[in-house]
Backbone bond lengths (Angstrom), bond angles and torsions (degrees), N, CA, C in turn:
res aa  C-N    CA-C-N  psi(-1)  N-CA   C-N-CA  omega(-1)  CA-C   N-CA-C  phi
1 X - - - 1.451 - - 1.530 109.85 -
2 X 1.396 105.39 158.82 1.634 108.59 -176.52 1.476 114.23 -149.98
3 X 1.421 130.93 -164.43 0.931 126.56 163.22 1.509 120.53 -117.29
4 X 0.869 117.27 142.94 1.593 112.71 179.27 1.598 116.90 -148.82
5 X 1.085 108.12 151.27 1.666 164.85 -112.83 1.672 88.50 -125.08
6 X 1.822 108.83 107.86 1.378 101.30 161.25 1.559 122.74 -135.28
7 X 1.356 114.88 -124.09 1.088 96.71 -165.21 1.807 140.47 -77.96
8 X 1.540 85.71 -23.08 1.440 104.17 177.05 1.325 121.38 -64.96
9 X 1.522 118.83 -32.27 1.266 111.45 146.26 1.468 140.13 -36.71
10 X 1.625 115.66 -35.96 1.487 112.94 -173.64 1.516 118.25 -62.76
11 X 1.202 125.51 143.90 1.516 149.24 -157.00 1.649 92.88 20.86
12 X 1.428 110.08 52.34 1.667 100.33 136.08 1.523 104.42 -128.02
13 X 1.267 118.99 -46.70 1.954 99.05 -175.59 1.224 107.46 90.76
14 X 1.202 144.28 -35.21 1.362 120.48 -140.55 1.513 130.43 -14.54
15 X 1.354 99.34 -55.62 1.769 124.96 175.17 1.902 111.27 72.98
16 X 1.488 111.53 25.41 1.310 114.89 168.15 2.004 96.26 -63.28
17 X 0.883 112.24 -28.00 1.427 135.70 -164.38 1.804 106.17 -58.82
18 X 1.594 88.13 -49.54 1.681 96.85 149.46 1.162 154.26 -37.20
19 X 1.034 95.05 -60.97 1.562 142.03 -153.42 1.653 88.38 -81.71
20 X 1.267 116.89 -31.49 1.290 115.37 -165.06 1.375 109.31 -102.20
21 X 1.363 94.25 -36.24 2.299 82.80 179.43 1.344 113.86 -66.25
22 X 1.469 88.42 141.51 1.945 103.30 177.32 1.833 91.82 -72.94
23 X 0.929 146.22 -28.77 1.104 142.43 -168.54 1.336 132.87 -107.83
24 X 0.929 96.49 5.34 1.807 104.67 169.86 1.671 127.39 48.77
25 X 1.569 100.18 41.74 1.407 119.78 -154.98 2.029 93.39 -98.48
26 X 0.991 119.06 -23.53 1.639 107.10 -164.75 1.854 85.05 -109.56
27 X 1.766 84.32 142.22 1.536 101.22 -164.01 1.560 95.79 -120.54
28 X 1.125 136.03 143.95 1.804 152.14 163.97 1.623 96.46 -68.47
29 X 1.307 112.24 129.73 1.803 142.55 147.83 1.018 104.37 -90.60
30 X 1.419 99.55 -166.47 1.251 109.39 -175.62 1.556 107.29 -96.05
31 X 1.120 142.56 -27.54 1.550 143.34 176.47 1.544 104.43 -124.85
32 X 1.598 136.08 -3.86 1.555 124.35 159.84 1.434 106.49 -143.00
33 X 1.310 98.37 173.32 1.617 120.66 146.41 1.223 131.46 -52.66
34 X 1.204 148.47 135.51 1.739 163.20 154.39 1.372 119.64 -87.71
35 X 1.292 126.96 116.16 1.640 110.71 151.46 0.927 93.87 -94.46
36 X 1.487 113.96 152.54 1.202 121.18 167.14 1.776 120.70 -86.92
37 X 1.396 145.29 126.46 1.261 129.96 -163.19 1.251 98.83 -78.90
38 X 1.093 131.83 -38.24 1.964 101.32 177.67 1.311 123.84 -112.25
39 X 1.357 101.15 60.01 1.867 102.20 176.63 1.849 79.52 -143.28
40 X 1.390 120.42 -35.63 1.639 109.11 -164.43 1.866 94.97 -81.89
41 X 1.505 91.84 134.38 1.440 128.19 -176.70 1.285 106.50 -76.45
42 X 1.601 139.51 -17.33 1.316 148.02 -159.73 1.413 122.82 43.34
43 X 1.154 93.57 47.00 2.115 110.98 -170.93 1.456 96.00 -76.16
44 X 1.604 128.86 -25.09 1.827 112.39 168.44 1.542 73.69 79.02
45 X 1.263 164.06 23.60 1.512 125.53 136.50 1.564 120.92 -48.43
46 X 1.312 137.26 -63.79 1.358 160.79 -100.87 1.789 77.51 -123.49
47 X 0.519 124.31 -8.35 1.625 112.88 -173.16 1.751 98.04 -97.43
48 X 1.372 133.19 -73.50 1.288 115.70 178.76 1.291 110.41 -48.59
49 X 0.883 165.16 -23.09 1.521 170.50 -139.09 1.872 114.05 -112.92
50 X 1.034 106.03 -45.65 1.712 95.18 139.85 0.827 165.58 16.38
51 X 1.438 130.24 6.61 1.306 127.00 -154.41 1.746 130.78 -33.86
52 X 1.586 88.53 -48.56 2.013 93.61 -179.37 1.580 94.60 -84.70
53 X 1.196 145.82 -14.29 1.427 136.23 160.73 1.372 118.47 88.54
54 X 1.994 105.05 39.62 1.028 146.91 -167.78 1.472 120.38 -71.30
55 X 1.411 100.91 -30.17 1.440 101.72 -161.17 1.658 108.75 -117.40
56 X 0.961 107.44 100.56 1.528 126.07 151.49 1.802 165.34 -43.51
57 X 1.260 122.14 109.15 1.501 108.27 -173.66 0.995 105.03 -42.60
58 X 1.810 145.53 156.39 1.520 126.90 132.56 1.329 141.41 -8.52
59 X 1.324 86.08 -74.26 1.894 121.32 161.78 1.525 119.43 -49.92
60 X 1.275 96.16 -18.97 1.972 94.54 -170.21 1.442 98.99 -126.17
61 X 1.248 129.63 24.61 1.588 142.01 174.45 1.459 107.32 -59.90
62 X 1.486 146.37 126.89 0.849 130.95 169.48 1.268 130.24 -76.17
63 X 1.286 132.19 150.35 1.361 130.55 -161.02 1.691 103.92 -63.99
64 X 0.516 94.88 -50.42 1.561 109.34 173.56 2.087 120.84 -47.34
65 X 1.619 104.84 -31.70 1.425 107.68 146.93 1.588 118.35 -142.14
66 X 1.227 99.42 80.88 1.505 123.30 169.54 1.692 106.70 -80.83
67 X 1.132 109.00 -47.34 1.475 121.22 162.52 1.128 117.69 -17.25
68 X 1.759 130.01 -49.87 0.992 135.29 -138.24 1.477 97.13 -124.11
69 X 1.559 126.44 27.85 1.250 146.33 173.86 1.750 100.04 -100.88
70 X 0.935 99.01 -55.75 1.457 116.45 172.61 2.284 104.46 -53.53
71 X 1.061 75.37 -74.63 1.694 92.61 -171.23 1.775 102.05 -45.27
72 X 1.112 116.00 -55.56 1.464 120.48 176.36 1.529 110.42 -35.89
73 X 1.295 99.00 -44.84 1.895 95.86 -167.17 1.690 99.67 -109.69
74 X 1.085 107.97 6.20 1.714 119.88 169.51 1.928 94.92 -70.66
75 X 1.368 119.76 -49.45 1.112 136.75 -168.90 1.485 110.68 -54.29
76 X 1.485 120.55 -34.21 1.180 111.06 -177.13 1.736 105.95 -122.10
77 X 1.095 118.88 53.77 1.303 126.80 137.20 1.245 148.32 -79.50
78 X 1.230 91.84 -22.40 2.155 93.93 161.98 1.314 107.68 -111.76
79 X 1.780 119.37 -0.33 1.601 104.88 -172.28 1.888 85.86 -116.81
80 X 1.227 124.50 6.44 1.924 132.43 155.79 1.939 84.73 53.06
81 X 0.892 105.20 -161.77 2.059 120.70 -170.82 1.771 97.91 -101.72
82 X 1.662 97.94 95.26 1.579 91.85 162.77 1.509 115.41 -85.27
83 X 1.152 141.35 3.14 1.323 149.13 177.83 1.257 90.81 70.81
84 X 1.493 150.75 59.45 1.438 132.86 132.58 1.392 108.39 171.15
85 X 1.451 137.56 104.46 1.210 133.19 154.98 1.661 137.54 4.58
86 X 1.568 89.51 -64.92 1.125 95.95 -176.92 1.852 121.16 -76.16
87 X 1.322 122.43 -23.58 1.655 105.32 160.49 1.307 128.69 -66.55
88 X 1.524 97.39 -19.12 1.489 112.32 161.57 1.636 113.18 -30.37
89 X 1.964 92.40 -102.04 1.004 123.05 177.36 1.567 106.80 99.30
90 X 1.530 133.00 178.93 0.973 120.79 -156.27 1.377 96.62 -84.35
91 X 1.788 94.96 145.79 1.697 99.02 179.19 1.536 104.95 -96.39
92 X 1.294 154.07 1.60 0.852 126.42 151.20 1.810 113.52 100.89
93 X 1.944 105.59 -22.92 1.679 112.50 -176.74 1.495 93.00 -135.61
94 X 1.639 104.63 142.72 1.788 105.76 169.72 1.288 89.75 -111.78
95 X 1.214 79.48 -173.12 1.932 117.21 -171.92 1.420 110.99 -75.38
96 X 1.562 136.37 152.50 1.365 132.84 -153.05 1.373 93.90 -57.77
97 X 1.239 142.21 -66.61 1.242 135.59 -139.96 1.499 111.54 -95.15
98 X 1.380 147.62 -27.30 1.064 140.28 122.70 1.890 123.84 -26.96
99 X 0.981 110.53 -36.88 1.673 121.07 171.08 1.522 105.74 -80.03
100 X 1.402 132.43 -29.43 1.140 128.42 174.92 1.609 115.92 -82.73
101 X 1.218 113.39 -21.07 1.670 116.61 -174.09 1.818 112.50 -56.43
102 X 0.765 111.33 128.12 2.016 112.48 160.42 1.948 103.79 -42.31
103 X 0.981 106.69 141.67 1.497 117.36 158.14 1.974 103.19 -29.73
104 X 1.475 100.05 121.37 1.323 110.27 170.71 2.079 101.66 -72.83
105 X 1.533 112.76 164.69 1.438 113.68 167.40 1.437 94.47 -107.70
106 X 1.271 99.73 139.31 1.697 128.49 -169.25 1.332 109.57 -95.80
107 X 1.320 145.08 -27.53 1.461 153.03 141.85 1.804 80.45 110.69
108 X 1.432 128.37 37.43 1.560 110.13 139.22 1.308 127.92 -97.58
C-alpha cells in the first residue's frame, strides 16, 4: 500500500508535501506530484501537510480519483526506483492522465 497523489494537486505543486517526507519518495512532473509506490514507507506525514488535500491513503482514494492510483505508478516507469527525489529533481513529464488534463485554475 501507498499513498497517492491526485487531482487537486495538478498545476499547484505546493511541495510542503516534500519538505515533509523523511524519505524522499514523492518526485515533481511537470504539472504534479508523485509518490513513488516502492520507496514510500506509508509514515502518513505528507498527508496533513497538504494544502489542496491532495494526497491520499490507497484505501481511502476517492472513487472519483482512483484513476490516479494507476497514473501515480504509471509515472515511474521509464524513471524505475532511483531511491530519492531529490537527485532526481524535477522531471519536467507526467503520467498519461495528468498530461492529458486542460490547464487546472490556480485561484490567482
Amino acid at each position: 500500500m501507498t499513498y497517492v497523489i491526485a487531482e487537486p494537486c495538478v498545476d499547484v505543486m505546493d511541495r510542503a508535501c516534500v519538505e515533509e517526507c523523511p524519505v524522499d519518495c514523492i518526485y515533481e512532473g511537470g504539472r504534479a506530484l508523485y509518490i513513488h509506490p516502492d520507496e514510500c514507507v506509508d509514515c502518513g506525514a505528507c498527508e496533513p501537510v497538504c494544502p489542496v488535500e491532495a494526497i491520499f491513503y490507497e484505501d481511502d482514494l476517492p472513487e472519483q480519483w482512483l484513476p490516479y492510483l494507476t497514473d501515480n505508478a504509471d509515472f515511474f516507469d521509464e524513471l524505475g526506483s532511483p531511491g530519492g527525489a531529490a537527485k532526481v529533481g524535477p522531471t519536467g513529464y507526467d503520467a498519461p492522465l495528468v498530461k492529458s488534463l486542460p490547464p487546472m485554475a490556480t485561484g490567482d
